[in-house]
Every structure is written in C-alpha cells, then in structure tokens.
ZANUKOL-787942 format. One record per residue: residue number from 1; residue in one letter; x, y, z of N, C-alpha, C in turn. Coordinates in pm, whole numbers, plus 32768, in hexadecimal, padded with zeros to 4 digits. Last residue first. Example, Ala and Ser with C-alpha at 12.3 -4.5 7.8 and 13.67 -1.06 7.14 Angstrom:
! residues 2
[pt 2, s, [8505, 7F1F, 82C4], [8557, 7F96, 82CA], [850A, 8003, 8313]],
[pt 1, a, [8527, 7DC7, 830C], [84CE, 7E3E, 830C], [8528, 7EB6, 830C]],
***
This chain:
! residues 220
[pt 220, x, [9F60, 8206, 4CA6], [9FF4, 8238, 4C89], [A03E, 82B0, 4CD2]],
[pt 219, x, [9E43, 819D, 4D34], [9E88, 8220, 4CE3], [9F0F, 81F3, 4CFC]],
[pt 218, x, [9DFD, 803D, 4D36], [9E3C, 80C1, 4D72], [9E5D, 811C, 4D0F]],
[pt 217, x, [9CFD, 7F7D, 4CCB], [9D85, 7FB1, 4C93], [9DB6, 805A, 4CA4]],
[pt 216, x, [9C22, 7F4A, 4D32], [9C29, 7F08, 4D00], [9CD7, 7F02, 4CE6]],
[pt 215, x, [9B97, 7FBB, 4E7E], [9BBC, 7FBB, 4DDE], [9C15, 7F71, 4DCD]],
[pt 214, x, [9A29, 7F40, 4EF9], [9ADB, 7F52, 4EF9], [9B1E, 7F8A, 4E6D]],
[pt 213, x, [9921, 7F30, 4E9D], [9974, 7FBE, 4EEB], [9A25, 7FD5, 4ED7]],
[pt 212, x, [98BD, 7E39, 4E75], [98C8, 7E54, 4F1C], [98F1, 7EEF, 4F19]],
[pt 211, x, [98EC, 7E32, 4D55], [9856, 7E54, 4D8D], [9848, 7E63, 4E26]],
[pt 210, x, [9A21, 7EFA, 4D2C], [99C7, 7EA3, 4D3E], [9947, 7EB1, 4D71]],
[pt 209, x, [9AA1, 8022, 4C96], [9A8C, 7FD8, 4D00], [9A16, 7F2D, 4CD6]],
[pt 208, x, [9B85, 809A, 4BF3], [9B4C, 8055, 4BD7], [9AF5, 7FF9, 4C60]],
[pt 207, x, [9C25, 820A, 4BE1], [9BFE, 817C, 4C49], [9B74, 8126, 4C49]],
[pt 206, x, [9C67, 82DA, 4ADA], [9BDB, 8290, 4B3E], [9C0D, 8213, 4B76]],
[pt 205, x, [9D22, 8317, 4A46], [9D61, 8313, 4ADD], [9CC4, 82EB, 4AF6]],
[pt 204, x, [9CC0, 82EB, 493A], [9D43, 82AD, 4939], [9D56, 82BB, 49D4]],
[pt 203, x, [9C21, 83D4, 4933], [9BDC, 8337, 4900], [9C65, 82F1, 4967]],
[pt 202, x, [9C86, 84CF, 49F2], [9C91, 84A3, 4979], [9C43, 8408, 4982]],
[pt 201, x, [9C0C, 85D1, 4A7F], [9C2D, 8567, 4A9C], [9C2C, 84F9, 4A27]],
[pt 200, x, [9B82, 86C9, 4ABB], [9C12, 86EB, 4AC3], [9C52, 8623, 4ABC]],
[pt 199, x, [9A51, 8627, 4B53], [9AA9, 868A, 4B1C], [9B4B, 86D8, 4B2A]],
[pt 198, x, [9A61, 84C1, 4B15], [9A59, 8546, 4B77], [9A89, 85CC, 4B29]],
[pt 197, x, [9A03, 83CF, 4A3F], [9A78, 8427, 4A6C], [9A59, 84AC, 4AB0]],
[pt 196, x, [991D, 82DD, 4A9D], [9949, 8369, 4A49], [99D6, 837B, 4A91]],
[pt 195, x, [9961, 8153, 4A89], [996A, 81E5, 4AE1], [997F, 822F, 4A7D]],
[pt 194, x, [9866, 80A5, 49F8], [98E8, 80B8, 49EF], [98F2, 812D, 4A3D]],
[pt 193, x, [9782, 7FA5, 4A79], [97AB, 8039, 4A46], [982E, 8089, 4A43]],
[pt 192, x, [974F, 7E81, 4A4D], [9793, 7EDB, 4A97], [97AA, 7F48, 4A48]],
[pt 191, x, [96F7, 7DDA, 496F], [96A8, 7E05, 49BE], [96D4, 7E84, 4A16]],
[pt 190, x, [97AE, 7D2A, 4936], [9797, 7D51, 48C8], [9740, 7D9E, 48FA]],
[pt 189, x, [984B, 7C52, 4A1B], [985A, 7CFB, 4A13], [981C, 7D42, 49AE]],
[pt 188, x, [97F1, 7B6B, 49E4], [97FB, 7BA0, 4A4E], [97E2, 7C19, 4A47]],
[pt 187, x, [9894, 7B52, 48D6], [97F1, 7B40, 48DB], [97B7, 7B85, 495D]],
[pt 186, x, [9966, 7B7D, 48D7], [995D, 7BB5, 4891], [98B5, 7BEF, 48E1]],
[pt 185, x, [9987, 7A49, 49A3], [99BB, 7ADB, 49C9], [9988, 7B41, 4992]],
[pt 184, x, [9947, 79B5, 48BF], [98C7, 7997, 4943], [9905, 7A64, 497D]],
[pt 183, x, [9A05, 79CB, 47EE], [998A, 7A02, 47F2], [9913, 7A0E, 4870]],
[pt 182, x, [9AD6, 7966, 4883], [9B00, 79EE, 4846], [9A74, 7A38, 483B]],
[pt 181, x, [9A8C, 785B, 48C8], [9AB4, 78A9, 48FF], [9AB4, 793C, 4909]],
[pt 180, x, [9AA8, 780E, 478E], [9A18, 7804, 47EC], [9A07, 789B, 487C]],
[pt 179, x, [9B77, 780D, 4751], [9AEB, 7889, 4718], [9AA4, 7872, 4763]],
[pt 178, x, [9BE2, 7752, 47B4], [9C32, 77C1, 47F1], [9BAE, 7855, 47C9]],
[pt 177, x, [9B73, 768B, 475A], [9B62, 7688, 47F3], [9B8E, 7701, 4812]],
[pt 176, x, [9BBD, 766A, 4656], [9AF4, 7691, 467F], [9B1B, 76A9, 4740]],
[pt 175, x, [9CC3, 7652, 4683], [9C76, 76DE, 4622], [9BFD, 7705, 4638]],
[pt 174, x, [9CAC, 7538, 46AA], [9CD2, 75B9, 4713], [9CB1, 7628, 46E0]],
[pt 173, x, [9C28, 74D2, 4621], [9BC6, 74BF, 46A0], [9C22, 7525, 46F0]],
[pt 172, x, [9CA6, 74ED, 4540], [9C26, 7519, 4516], [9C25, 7511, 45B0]],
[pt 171, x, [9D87, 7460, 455B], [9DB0, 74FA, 4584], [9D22, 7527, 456D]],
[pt 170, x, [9D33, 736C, 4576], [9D78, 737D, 45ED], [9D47, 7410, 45F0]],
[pt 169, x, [9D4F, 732A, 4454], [9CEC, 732E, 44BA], [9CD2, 7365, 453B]],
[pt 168, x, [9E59, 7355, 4429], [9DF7, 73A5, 43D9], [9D6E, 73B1, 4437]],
[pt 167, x, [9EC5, 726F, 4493], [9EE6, 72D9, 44D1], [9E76, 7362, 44B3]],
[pt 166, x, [9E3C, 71A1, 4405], [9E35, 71A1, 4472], [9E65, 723B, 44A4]],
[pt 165, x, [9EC8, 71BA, 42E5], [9E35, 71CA, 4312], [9E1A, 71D8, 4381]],
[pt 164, x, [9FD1, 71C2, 4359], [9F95, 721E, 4316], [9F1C, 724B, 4311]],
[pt 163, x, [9FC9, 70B3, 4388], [9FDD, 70F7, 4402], [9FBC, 7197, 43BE]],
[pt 162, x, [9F76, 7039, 4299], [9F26, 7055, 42FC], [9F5A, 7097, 4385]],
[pt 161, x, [A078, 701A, 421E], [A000, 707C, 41EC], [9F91, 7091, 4246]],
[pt 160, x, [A19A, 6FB1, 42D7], [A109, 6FAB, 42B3], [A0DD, 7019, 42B3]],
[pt 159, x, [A2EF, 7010, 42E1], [A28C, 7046, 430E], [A200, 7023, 42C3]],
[pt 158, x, [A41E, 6F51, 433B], [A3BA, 6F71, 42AC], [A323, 6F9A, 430E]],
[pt 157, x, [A546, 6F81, 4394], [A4A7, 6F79, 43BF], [A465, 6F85, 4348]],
[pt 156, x, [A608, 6F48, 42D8], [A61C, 6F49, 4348], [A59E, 6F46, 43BB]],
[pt 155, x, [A599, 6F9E, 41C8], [A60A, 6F2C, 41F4], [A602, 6F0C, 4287]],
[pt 154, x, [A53F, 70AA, 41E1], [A51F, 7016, 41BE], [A55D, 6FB4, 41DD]],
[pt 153, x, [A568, 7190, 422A], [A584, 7133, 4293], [A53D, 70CC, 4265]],
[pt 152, x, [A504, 7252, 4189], [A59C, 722C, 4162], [A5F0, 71CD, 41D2]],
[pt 151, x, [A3ED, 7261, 40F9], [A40F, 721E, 416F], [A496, 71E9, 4175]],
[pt 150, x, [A3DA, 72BD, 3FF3], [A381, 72F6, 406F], [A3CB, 72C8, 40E2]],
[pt 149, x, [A45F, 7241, 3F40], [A4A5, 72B7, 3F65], [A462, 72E0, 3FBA]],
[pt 148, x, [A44D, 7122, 3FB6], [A49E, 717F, 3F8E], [A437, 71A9, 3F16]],
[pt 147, x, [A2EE, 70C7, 4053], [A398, 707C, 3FEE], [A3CD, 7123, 3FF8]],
[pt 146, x, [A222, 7047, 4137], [A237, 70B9, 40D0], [A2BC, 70A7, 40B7]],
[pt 145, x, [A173, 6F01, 40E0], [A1CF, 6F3D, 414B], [A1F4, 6FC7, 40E7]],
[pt 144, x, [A055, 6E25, 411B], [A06F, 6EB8, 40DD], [A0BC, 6EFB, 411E]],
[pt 143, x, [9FB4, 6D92, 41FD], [A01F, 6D84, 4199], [A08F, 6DC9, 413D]],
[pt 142, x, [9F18, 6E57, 4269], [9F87, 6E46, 42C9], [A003, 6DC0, 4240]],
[pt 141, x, [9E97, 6F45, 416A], [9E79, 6E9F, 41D8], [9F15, 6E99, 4211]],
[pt 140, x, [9E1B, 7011, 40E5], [9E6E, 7015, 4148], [9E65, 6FB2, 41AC]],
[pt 139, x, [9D6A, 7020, 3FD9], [9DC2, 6F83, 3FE5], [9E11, 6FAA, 405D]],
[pt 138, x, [9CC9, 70E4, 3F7C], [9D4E, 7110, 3F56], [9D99, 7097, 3F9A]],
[pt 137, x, [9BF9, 7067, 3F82], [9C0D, 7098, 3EDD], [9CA6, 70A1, 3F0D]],
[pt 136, x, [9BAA, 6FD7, 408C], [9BA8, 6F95, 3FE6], [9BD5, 7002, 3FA2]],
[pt 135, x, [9C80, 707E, 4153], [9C61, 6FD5, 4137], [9C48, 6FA7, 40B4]],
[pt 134, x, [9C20, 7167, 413C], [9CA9, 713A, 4113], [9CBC, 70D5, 410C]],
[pt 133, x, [9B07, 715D, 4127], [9B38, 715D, 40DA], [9BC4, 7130, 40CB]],
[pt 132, x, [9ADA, 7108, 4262], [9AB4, 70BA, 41D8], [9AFE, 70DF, 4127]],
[pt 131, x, [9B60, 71D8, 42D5], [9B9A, 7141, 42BE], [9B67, 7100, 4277]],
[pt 130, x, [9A9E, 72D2, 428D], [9B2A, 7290, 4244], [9B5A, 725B, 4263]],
[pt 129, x, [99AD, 7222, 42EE], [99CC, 7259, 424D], [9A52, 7278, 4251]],
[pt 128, x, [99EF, 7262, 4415], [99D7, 71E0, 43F7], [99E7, 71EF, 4312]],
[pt 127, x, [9A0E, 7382, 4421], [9AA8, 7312, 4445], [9A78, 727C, 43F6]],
[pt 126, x, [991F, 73CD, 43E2], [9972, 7405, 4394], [99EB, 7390, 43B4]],
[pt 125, x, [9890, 7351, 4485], [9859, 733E, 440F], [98EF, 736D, 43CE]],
[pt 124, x, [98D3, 7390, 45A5], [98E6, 72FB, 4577], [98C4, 72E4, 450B]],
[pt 123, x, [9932, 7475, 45F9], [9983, 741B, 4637], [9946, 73D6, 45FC]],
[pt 122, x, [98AD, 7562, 4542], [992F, 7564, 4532], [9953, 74E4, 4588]],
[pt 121, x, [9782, 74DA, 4527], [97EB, 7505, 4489], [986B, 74F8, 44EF]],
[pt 120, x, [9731, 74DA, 463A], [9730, 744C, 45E4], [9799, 744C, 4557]],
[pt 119, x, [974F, 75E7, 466A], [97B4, 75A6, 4695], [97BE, 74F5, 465C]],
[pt 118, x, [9661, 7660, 45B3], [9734, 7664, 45C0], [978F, 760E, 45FF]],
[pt 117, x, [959F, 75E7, 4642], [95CF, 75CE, 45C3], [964F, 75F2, 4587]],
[pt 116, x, [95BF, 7628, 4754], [95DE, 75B2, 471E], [95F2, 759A, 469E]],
[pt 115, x, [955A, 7754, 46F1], [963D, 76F3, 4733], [963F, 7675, 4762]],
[pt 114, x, [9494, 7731, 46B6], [94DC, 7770, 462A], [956A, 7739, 4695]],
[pt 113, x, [9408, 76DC, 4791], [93EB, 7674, 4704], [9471, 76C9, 46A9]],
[pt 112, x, [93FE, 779D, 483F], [946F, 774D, 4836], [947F, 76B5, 47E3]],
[pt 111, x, [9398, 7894, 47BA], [943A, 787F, 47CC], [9486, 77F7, 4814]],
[pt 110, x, [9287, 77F8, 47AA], [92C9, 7836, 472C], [9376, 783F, 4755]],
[pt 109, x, [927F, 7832, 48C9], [9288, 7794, 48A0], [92B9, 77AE, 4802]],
[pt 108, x, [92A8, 7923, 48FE], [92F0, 78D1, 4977], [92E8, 7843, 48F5]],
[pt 107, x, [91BB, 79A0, 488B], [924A, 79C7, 484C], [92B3, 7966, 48AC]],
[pt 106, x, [9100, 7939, 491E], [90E8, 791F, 4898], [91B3, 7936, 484C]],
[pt 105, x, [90F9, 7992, 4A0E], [9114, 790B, 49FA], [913B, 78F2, 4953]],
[pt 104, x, [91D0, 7AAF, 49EF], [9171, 7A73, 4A04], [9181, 79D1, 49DA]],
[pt 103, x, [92B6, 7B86, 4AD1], [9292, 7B1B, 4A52], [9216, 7ACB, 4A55]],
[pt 102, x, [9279, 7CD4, 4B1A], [92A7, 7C4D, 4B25], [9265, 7BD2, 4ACC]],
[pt 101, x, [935B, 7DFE, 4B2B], [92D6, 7D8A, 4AEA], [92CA, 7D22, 4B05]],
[pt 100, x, [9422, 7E98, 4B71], [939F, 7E62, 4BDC], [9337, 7E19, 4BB8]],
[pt 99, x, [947C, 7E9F, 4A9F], [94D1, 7E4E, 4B01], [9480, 7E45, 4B63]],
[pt 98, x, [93C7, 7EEE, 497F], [93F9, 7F26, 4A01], [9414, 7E9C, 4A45]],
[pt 97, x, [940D, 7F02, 4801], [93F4, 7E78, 4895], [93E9, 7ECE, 4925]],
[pt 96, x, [939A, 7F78, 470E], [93ED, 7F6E, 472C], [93A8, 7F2F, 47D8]],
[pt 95, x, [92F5, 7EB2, 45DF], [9306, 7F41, 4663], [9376, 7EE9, 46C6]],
[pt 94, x, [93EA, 7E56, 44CF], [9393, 7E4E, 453E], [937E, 7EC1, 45AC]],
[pt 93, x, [949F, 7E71, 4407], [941D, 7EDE, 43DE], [93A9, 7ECA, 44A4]],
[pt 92, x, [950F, 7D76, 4400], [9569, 7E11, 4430], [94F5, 7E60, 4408]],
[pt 91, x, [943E, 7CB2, 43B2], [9479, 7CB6, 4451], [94C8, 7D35, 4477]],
[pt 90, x, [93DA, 7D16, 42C0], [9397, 7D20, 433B], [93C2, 7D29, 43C0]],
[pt 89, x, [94BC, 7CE0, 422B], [94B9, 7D7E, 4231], [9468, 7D94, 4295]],
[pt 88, x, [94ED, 7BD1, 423F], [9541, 7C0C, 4278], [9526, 7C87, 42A1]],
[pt 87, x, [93F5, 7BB5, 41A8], [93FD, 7B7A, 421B], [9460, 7BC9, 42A6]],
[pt 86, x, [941D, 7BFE, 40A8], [93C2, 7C4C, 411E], [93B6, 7C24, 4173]],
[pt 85, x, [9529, 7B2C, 4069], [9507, 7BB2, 4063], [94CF, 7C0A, 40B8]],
[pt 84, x, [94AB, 7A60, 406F], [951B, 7A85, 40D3], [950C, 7AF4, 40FA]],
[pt 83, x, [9417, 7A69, 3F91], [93B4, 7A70, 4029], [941C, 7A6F, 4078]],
[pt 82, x, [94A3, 7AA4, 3ECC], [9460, 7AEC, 3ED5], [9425, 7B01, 3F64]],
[pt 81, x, [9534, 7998, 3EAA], [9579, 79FC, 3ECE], [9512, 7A87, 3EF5]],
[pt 80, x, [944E, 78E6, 3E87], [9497, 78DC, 3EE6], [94EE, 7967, 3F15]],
[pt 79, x, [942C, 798A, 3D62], [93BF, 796A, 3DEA], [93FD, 7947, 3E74]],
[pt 78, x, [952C, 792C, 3D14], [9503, 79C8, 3CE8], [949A, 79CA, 3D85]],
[pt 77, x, [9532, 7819, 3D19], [9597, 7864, 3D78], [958A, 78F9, 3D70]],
[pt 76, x, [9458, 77D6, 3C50], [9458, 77A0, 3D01], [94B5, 77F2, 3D43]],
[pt 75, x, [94B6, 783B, 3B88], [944E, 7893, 3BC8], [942B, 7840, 3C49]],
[pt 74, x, [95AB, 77B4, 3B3B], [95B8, 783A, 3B44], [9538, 7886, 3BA1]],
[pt 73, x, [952D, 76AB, 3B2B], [957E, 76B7, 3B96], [9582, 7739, 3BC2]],
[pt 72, x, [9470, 76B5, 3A52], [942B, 76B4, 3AC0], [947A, 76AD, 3B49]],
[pt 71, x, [9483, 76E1, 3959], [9497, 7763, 39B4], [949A, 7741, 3A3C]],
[pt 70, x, [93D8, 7669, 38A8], [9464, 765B, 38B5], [949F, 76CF, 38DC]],
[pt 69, x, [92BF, 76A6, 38F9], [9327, 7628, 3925], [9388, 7633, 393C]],
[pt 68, x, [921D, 778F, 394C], [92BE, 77A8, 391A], [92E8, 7731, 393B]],
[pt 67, x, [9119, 7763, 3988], [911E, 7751, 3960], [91D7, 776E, 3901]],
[pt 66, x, [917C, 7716, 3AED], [9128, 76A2, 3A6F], [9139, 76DF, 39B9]],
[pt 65, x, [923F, 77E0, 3B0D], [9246, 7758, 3B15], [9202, 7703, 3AC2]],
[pt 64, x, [914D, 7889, 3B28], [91BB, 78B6, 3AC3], [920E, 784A, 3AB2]],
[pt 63, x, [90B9, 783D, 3BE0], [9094, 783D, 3B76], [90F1, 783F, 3B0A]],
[pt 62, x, [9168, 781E, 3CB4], [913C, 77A4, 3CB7], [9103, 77B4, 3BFA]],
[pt 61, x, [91AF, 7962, 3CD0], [9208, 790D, 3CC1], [91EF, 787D, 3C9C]],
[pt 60, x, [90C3, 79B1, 3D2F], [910C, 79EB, 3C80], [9163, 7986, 3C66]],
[pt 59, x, [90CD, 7970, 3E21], [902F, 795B, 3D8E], [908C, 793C, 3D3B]],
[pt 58, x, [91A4, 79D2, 3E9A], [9175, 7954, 3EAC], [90FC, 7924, 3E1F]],
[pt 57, x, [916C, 7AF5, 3E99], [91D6, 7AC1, 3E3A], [919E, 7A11, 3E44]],
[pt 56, x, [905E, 7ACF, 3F13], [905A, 7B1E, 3E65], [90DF, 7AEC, 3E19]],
[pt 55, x, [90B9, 7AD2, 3FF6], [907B, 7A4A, 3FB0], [906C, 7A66, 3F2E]],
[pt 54, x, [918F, 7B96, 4048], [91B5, 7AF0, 4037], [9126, 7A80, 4002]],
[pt 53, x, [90CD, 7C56, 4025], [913F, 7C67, 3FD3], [9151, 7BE9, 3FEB]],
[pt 52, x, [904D, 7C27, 4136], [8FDA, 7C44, 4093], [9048, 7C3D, 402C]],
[pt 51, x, [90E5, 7C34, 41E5], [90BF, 7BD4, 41C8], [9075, 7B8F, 4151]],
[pt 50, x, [915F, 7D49, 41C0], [91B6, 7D03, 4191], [9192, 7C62, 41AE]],
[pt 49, x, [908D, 7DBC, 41EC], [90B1, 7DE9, 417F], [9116, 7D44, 4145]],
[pt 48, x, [9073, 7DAA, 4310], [8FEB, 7D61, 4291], [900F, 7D6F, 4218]],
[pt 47, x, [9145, 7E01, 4362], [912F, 7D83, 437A], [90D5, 7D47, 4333]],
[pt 46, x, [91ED, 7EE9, 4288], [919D, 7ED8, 4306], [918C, 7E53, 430D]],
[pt 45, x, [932F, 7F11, 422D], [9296, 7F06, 4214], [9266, 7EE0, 4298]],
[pt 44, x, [93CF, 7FC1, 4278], [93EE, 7FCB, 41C8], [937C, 7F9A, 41BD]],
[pt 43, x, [940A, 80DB, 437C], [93E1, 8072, 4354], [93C7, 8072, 42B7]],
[pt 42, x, [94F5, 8199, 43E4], [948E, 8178, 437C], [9459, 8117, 434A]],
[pt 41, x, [9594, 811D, 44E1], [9524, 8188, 44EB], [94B3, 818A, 445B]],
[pt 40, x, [9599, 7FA5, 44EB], [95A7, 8029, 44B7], [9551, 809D, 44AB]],
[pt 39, x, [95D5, 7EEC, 4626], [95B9, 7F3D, 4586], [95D1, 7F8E, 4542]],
[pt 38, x, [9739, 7EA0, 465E], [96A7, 7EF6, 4686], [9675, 7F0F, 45FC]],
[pt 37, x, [9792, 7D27, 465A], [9798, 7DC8, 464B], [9717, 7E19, 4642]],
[pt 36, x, [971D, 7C2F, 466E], [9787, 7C7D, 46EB], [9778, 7D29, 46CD]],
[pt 35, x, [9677, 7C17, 4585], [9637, 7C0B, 461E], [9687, 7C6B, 46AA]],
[pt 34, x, [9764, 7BCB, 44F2], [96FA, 7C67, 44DC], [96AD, 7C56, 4543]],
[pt 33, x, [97D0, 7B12, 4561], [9839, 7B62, 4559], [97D2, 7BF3, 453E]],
[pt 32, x, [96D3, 7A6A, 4531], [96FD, 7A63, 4595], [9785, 7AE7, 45DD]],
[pt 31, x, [96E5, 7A49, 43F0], [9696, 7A86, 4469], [967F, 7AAC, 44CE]],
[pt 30, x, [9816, 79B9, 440B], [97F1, 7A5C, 43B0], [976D, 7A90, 440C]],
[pt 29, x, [97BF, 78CD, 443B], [982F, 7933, 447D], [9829, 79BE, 4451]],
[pt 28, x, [9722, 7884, 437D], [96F3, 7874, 4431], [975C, 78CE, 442F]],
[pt 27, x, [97BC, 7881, 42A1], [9748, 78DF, 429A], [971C, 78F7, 4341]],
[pt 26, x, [9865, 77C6, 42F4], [989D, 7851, 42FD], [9847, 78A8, 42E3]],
[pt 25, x, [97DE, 76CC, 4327], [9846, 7710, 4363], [9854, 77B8, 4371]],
[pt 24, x, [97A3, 76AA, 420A], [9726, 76A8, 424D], [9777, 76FF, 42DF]],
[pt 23, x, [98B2, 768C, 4192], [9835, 76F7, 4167], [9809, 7738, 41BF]],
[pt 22, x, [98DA, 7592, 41EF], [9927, 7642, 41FF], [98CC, 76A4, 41DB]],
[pt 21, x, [9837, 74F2, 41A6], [981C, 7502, 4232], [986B, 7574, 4240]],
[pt 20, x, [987E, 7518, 4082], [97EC, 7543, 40C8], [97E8, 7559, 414F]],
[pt 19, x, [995D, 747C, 40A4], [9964, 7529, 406D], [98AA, 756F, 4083]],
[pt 18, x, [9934, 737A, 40E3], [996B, 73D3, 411C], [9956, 7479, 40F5]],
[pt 17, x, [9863, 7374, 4008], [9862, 7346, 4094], [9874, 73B3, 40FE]],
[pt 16, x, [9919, 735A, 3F1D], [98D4, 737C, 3F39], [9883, 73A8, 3FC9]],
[pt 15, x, [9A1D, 72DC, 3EE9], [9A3D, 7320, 3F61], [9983, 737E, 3F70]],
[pt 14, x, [9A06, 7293, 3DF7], [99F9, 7212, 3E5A], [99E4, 725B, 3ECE]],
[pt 13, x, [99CB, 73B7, 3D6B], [9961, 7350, 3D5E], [9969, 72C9, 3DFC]],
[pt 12, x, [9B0E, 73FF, 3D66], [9A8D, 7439, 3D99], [9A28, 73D7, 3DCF]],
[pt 11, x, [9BC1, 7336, 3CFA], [9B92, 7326, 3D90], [9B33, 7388, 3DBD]],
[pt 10, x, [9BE0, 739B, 3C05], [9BB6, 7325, 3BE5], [9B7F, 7325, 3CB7]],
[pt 9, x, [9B7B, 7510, 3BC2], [9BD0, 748C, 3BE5], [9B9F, 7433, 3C0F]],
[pt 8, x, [9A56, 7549, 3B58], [9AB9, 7598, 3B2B], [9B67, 753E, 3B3A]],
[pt 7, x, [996C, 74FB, 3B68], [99DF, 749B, 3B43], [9A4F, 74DD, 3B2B]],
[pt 6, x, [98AC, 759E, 3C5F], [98CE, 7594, 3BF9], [9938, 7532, 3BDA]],
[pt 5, x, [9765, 752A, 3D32], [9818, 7567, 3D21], [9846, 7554, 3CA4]],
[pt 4, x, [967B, 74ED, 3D04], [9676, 756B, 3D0C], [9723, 75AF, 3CE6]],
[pt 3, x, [9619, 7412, 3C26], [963A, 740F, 3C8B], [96B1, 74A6, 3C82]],
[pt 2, x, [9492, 741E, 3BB0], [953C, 7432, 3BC1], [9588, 743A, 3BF6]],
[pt 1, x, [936F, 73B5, 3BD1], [93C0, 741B, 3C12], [9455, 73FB, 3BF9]],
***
C-alpha cells in the first residue's frame, strides 16, 4: 500500500499524522454540519440505495487497486472519495425528524461514540501531532530564537520558536472550545420550527420565540 499523501513539498509526508487527524476532523465536522441542517425535500438516495452504492464503490475500488498497481493511490482516494460521497447524500436525503421523537438507545450510543471521537481528534490527537511535529521536522525548541526581520526586538528580547509552537497550540483548544459551543447551540435548535409569517407580514418582522413562548427579539 503506498503512502496515500503526496511529495508534492518536502513537509507534507513528516506532517503526515497531523494532516490525517485534520482530515479525519473535518469530515466529523462536515457530518455533523449536514445533521444540523434540514433535509432535503428531494431526496438524491434512499438508505438501501446508498448502502448497496458504498459497497459496489468499496468492491470496485479493492479490485481496481489490485489489479491498477501503479494507480493504487489515485483509486484509494477515487473509493474513498466516492463513499464520502453517498454517505453525505444519505444524511441530507434523510426522512425528515419530528421534535416529538425520541432517541433511541441505539442512536444515544452511535452519538456518543461519534463526540468522543471528535472530541479525541480536536483536544488531544490533533494538538498532540502538531507539537510533535514542530518539535521534530520543523526544530521549534526553546533553543531556537526568531532573528531579524521577523522579530525587530531582537536585541532586546529575543523571542523562542517554541513560544510559537506553544501559542499555535493554545489557539487549536480555543477554536475547538468556541465551535464546540457554536455547535451544541446549532444542535439544540436543529429541531425547532421556524415561525410562518402571518398575513400582511414579512419573514423579516416574525418574532422569534423560544420553546417556553417568550420572544426572542421585540418588534421595532
């Protein structure tokens, strides 16, 4: 098997790791972002369609692999890209949810194997890979001071490569702390029915209420 990232620059490859646990990251975040929003009235496939479609690409893909050796990066990420694919088109193709449903055990332990698995990527796989990296490939050790023309307070304080690394780290656990946030809220409400507009009554003047009644944001 080949190794899937390309050499295109010399730190692709070391930063391997890392650029997987982003990956792995932002595909979770992407599902999760099509989970929030309402399906779609036309559905693109049904649920048996688009399980019978991910193993046919899955076949094609292991075969076309064996026998296209020297192919065999192009048709791992063709297959890969393929089952994103109907994956994605299943979750916005889903029936649609009533707010009086309620969750089952089965979907209770599935959701919370999938935000531990986000949350293992964004606070300790993803931070822990790039201090490893800035450590070995790119050398940000507390020996390592940044010189002129970056740092025109050399002389006077000289600023370590690792406070760089260090700060870098820092802004991953506030960025995941502030999405986190942004999405539990998102997640909350992905259920609530948006108010019609009355008649004689534009989108733009509906009073947004809450699940108690109150509203949300006075008429003008």
């Amino acid at each position: 098997m080949p190794n899937l990232l390309p050499d295109w620059l010399p730190w692709i490859r070391p930063a391997g790791r890392l650029i997987w646990s982003l990956i792995g990251t932002g595909v979770g975040l992407a599902f999760i972002a099509a989970l929030i929003r309402p399906p779609r009235e036309r559905k693109l496939v049904t649920a048996r369609q688009a399980l019978a479609g991910a193993v046919v690409v899955f076949v094609l893909g292991l075969v076309a692999g064996k026998l296209l050796a020297d192919f065999q990066t192009v048709v791992v990420w063709v297959m890969l890209g393929g089952v994103l694919a109907i994956a994605f088109a299943a979750v916005a193709s889903r029936d649609l949810r009533s707010s009086d449903q309620t969750t089952t055990w089965a979907e209770a332990m599935l959701g919370a194997v999938a935000v531990f698995v986000i949350f293992t990527l964004v606070y300790g796989v993803v931070p822990h890979e790039w201090l490893t990296f800035a450590n070995s490939y790119l050398n940000m050790s507390n020996d390592r001071f940044i010189k002129e023309p970056f740092w025109p307070f050399y002389d006077t304080v000289k600023l370590p490569f690792s406070a760089i690394r260090d700060t870098v780290a820092a802004l991953i656990y506030v960025v995941a702390i502030g999405g986190n946030v942004v999405l539990w809220m998102k997640w909350q409400a992905r259920l609530t029915p948006k108010p019609e507009p009355a008649e004689g009554e534009t989108a733009a003047e509906v009073i947004r209420t809450s699940r108690f009644g109150r509203p949300l944001k006075a008429k003008a």
